[in-house]
C-alpha positions in Angstrom: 6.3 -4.4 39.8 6.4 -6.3 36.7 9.9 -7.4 35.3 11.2 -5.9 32.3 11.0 -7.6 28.9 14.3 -7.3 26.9 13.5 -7.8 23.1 15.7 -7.8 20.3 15.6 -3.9 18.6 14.2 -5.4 15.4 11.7 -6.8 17.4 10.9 -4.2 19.4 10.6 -2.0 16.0 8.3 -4.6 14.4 6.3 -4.5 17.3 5.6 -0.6 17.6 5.3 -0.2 13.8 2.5 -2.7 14.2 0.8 -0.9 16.9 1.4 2.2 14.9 0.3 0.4 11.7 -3.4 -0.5 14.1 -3.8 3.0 15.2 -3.3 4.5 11.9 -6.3 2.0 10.3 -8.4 2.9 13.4 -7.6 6.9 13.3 -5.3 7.9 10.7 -2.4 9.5 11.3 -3.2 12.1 13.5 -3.8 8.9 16.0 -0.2 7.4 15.8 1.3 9.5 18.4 4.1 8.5 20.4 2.3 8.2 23.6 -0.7 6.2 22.4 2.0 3.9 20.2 4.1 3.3 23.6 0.6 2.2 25.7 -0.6 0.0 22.4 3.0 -2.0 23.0 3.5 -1.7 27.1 6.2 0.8 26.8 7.7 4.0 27.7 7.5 6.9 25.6 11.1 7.1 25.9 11.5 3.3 24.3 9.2 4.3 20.9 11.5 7.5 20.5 15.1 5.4 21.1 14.2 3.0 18.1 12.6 5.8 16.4 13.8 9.1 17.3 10.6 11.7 16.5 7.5 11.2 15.6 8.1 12.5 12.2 10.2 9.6 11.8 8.1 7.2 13.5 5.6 7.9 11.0 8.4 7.8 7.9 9.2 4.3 9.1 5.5 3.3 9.5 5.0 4.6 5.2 8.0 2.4 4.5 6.5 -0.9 6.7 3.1 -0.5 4.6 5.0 -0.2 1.3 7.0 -3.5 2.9 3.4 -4.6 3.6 1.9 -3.9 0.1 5.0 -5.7 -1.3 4.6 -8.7 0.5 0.7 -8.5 -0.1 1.3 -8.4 -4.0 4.0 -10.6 -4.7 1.3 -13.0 -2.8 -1.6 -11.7 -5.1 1.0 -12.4 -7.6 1.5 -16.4 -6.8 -2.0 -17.1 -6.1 -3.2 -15.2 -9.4 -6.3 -17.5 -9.6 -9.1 -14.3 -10.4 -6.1 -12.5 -12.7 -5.8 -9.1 -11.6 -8.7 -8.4 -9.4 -6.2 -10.1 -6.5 -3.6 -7.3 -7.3 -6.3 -4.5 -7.5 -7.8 -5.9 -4.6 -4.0 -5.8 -2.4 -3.3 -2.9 -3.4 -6.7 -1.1 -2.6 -6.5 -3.0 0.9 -3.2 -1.6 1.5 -4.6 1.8 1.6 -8.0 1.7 3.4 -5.7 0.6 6.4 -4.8 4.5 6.4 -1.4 4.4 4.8 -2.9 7.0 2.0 -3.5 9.6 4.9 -0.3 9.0 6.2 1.3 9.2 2.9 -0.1 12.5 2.0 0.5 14.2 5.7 3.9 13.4 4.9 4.3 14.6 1.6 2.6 17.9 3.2 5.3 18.1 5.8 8.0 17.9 3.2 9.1 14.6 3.0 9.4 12.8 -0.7 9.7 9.2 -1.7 13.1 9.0 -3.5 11.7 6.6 -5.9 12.1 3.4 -4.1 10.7 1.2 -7.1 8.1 -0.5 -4.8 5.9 -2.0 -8.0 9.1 -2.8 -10.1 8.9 -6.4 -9.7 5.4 -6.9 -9.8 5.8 -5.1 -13.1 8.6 -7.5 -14.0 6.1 -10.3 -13.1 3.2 -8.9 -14.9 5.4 -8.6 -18.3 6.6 -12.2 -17.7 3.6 -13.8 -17.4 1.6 -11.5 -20.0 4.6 -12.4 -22.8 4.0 -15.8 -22.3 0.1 -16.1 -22.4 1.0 -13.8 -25.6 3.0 -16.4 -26.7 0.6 -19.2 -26.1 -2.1 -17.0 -27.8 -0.3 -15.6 -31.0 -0.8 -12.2 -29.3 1.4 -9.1 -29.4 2.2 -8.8 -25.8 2.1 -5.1 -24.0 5.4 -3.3 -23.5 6.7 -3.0 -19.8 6.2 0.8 -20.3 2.3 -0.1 -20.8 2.4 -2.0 -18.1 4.6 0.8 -16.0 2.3 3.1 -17.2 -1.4 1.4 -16.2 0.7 0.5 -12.7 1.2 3.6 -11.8 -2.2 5.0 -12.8 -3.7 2.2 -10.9 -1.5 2.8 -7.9 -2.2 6.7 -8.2 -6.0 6.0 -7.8 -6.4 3.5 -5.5 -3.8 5.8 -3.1 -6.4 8.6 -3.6 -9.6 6.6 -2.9 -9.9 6.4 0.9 -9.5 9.9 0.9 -11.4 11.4 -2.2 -12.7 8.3 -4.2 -16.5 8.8 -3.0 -16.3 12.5 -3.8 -14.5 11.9 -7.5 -17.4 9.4 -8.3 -20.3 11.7 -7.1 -17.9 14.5 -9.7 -18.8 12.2 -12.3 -22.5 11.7 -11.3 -21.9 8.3 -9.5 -23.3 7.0 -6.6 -20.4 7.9 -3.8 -20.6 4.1 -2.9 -19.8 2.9 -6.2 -16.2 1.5 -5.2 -16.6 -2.0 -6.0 -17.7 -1.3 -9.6 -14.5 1.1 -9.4 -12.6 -1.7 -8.7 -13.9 -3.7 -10.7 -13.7 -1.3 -13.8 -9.6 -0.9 -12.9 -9.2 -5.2 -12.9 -10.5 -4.7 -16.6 -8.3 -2.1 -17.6 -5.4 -4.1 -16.2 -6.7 -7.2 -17.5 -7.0 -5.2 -21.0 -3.7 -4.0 -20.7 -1.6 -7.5 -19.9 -4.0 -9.8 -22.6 -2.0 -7.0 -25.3 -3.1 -7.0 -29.0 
């Protein structure tokens, strides 16, 4: 018999929510169960339900380690800022295809509501920074942080929405369901239009 491995509990956390994280992109949610989260780490059940307690909270701290993820993912988009905002459109679409939308939504179903964590409020902050100064440097009126709230949260609304109903929305509009890049690509103009102001 194989001798037990002691980790540290935030270690032991990290490591289920990333196997919970890799079967959520490979099934959605309906594939992070407790059972197939405890085999993905070399655990017992029991071990996934003492850090985590149910599977309804499992899968509340898996929606809070994405929105740690997406954080981390645009505050990098944010320093490398080489393309403008196609990185930031880019992170945060990425974000989502990994399944975190599903999850989001089953969630929401069951009850549950995000108490208004502020997740984008520094990459708003950012954004407004940096926009003021190209302003600046342009003789430009710079957008207002509520345009910049407000084209945020629009963005963030439909890129949550695509891996779920994106293709069917575009073929609504008589697109080609596979148009997602130009979708993309048509939201990093409207944020790009938003932070050059007026």
């Amino acid at each position: 018999m194989a001798a037990r491995v002691r980790r540290k509990p935030d270690d032991a956390k990290r490591m289920i929510l990333e196997a919970a994280s890799k079967l959520l992109a490979a099934g959605g949610p309906a594939a992070v169960q407790v059972r197939a989260v405890a085999a993905e780490v070399g655990v017992s059940d029991a071990a996934v339900n003492h850090h985590f307690g149910t599977r309804e909270q499992l899968l509340e701290s898996l929606l809070r380690f994405g929105g740690a993820k997406l954080k981390a993912e645009l505050r990098n988009a944010l320093s490398e800022w080489t393309d403008g905002p196609a990185e930031l459109v880019r992170a945060l679409a990425a974000i989502y295809a990994d399944g975190y939308a599903e999850l989001a939504l089953a969630l929401h179903r069951s009850g549950w509501r995000d108490t208004g964590s502020g997740m984008l409020d520094e990459v708003i902050g950012r954004l407004h920074d940096q926009a003021v100064t190209r302003c600046a440097a342009t003789g430009r009126t710079p957008p207002s942080r509520e345009a910049i709230q407000l084209t945020m949260a629009a963005l963030h609304q439909a890129l949550a929405m695509e891996p779920m109903f994106g293709a069917d929305f575009r073929r609504s509009a008589g697109l080609a369901a596979t148009a997602r890049e130009r979708t993309l690509g048509w939201w990093t103009e409207i944020l790009r239009t938003t932070l050059a102001g007026h």
